[in-house]
LUMLO-286208 format. One record per atom (N, C-alpha, C): residue in three letters; z, y, x. Coordinates in pm, whole numbers, plus 50000, padded with zeros to 5 digits. Layout:
LUMLO-286208
ALAZYX...
END
This chain:
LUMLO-286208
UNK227347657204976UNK228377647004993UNK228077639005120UNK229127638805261UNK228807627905332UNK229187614905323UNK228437608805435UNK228867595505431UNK228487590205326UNK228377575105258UNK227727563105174UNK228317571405038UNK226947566704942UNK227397570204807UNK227867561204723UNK228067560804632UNK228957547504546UNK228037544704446UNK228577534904381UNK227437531204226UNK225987541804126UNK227337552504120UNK226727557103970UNK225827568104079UNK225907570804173UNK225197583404234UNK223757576104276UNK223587559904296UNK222237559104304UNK220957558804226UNK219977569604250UNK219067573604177UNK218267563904202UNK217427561404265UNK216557557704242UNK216187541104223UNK214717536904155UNK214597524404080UNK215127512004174UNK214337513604314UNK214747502304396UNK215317503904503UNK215877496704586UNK216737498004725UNK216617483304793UNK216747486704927UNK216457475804996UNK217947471205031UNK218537460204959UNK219637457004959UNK220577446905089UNK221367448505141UNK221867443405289UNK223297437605177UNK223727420205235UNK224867416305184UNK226207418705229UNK227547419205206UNK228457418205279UNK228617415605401UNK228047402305456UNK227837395705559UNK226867405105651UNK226057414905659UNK224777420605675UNK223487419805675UNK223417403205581UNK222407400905614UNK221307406505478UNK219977411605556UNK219047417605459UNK218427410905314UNK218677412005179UNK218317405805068UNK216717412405019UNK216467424005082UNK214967427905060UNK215377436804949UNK214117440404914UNK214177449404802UNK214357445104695UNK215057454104612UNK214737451204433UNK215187458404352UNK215857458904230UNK215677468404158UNK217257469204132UNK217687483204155UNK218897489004161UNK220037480504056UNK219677479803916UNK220257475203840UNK220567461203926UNK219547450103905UNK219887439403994UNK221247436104065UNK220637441504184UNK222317447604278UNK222807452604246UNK223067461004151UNK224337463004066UNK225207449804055UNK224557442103960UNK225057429303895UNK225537418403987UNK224387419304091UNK224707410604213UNK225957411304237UNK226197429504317UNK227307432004377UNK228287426204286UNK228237429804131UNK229577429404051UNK230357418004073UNK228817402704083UNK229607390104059UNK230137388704176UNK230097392304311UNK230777391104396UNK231907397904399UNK231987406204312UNK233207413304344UNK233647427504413UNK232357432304484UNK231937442704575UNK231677453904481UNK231127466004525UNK230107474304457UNK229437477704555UNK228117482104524UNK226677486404587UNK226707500604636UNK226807504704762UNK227157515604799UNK225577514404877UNK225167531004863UNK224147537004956UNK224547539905094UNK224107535105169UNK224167541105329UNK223377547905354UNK222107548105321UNK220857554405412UNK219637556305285UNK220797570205255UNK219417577005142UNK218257581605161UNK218057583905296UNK216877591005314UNK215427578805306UNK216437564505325UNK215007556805387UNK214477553505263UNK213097549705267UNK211847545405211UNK211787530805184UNK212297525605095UNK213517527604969UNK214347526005041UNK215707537304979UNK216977537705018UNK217757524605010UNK218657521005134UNK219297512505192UNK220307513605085UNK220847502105043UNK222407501804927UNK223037485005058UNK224667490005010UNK225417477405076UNK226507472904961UNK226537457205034UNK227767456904923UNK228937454404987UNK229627466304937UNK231207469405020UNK231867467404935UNK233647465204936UNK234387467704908UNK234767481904906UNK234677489804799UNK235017507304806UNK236427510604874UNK237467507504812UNK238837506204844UNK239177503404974UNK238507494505029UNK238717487005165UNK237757498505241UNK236857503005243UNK235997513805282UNK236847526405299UNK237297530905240UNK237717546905208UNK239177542305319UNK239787531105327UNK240877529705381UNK240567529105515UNK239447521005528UNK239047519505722UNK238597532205717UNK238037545605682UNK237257551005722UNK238727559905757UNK239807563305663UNK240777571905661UNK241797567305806UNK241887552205821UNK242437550405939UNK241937554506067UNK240537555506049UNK239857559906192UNK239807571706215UNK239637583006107UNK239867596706110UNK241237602306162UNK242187592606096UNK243787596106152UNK243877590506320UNK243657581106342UNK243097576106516UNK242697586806584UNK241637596106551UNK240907601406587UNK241497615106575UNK242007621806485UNK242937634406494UNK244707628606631UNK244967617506605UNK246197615506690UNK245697613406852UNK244857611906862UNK244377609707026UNK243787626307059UNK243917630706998UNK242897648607060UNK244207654607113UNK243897657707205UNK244847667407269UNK244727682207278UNK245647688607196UNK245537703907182UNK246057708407320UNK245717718507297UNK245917728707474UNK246377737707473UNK247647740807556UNK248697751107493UNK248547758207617UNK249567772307600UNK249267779307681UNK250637777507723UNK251407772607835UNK252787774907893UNK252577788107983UNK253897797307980UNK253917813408016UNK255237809108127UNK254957813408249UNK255477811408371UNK255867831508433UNK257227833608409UNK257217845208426UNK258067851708588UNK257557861808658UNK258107860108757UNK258167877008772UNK259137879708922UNK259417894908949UNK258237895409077UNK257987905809093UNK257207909509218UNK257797905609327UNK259357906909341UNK259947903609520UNK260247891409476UNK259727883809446UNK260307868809408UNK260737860909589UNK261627857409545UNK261857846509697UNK261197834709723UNK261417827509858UNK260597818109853UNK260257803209749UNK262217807209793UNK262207791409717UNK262437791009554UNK262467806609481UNK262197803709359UNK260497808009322UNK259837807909414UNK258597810209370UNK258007795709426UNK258467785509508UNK258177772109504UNK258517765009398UNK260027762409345UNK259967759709177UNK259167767909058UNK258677779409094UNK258087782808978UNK256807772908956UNK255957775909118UNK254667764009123UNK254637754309110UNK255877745309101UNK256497731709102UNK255637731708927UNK256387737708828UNK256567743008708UNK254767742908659UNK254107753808764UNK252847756608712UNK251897742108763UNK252047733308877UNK251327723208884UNK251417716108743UNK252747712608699UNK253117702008628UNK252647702708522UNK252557717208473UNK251357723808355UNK250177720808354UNK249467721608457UNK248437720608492UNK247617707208455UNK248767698808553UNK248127687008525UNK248207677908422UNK249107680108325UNK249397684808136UNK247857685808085UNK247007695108144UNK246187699708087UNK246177714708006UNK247677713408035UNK247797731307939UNK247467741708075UNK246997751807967UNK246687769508040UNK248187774608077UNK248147781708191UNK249487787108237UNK248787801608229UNK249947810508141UNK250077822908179UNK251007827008254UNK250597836808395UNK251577841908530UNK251587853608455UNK253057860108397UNK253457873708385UNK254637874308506UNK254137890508545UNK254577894608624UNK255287906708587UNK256827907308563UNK257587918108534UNK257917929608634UNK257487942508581UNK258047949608693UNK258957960908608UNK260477961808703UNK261217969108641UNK261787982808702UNK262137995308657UNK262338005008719UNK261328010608822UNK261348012608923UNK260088015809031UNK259518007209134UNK259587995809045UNK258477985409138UNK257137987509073UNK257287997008955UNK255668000208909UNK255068006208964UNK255738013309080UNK255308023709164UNK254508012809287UNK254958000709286UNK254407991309375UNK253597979609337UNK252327981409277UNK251917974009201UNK251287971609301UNK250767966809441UNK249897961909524UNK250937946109542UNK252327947509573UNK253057938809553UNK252877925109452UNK252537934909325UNK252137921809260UNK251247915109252UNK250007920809277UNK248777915809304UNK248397908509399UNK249077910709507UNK249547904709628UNK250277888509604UNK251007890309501UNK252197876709472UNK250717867909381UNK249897872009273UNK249327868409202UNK248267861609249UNK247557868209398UNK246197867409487UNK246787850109514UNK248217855809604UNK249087842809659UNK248797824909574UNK249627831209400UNK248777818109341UNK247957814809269UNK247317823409324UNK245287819009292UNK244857808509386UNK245197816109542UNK244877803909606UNK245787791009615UNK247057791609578UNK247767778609569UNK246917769609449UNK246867776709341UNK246247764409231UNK244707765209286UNK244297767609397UNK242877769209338UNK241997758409371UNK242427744809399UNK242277730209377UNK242407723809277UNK243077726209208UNK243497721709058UNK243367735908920UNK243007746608919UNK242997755408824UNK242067763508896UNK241367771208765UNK240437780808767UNK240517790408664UNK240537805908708UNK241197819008664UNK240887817408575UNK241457817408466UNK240157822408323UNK240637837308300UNK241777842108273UNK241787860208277UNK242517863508477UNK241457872908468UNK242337876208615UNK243027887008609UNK243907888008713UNK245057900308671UNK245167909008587UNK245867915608561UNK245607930908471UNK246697932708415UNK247197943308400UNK247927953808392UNK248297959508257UNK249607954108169UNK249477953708024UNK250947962208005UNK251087972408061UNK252567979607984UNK252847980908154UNK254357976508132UNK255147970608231UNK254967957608313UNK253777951708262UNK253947934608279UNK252007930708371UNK252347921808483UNK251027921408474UNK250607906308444UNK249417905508399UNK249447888108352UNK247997883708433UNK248347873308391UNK246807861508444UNK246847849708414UNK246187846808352UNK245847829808297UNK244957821808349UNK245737812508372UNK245517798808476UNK244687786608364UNK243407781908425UNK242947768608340UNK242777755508449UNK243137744808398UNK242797734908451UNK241277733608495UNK240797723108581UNK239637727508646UNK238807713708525
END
């Protein structure tokens, strides 16, 4: 079980007991702080089983389980997952739609998401696959201030791909 234990799970005879406030009450005998805690209103929770005698506090349980659940939810809503956005293009691409495409792949980038470059080739531009490698080489070095290859080219059917990571 992590994290502080509650009442009935503390074993042993004595514990060195800390108040609400934090301040240290010394040792004594479990039951004791039991009773202590009760008249205040608290219960006697373990923090630190391992120590020589184990540490007990007196918390509010309810109020405990609620701060601890708000900070876990804090803490899952601030992580940022990392997606992969797929940026797809032809081998004779023109200029100025292969400047909006990069427009597209910076903006990813600096997102923090992975860009996958597929590269479609249709009818007998497969016959010209230096072309694409050529277009692909092209934005390696455009991102290659801001992104670093993580798959480099390659050759999957009809399609060639490469995945782009933020640096």
């Amino acid at each position: 079980m992590n994290g502080p234990r509650f009442n009935e799970f503390i074993v042993s005879p004595k514990v060195r007991v800390i108040d609400e406030n934090g301040e240290n009450l010394g040792v004594m005998l479990t039951q004791e702080a039991m009773e202590q805690a009760a008249s205040v209103g608290l219960d006697l929770v373990e923090v630190s089983p391992n120590a020589d005698p184990p540490v007990a506090k007196y918390l509010d349980v309810g109020k405990y389980k609620y701060e601890a659940q708000k900070k876990a939810n804090l803490a899952r809503k601030s992580q940022k997952t990392q997606e992969i956005k797929e940026i797809k293009m032809r081998p004779n691409i023109d200029d100025h739609d292969y400047d909006v495409k990069m427009k597209k792949v910076f903006s990813f980038i600096d997102e923090g998401d992975k860009v996958k470059i597929t590269l479609r080739f249709r009818g007998r531009e497969l016959a010209h696959g230096q072309l694409g490698m050529n277009l692909l080489q092209r934005v390696q070095e455009d991102v290659s201030e801001t992104a670093k290859v993580e798959q480099h080219p390659r050759m999957e059917g009809r399609q060639m791909l490469m995945v782009l990571a933020p640096k």
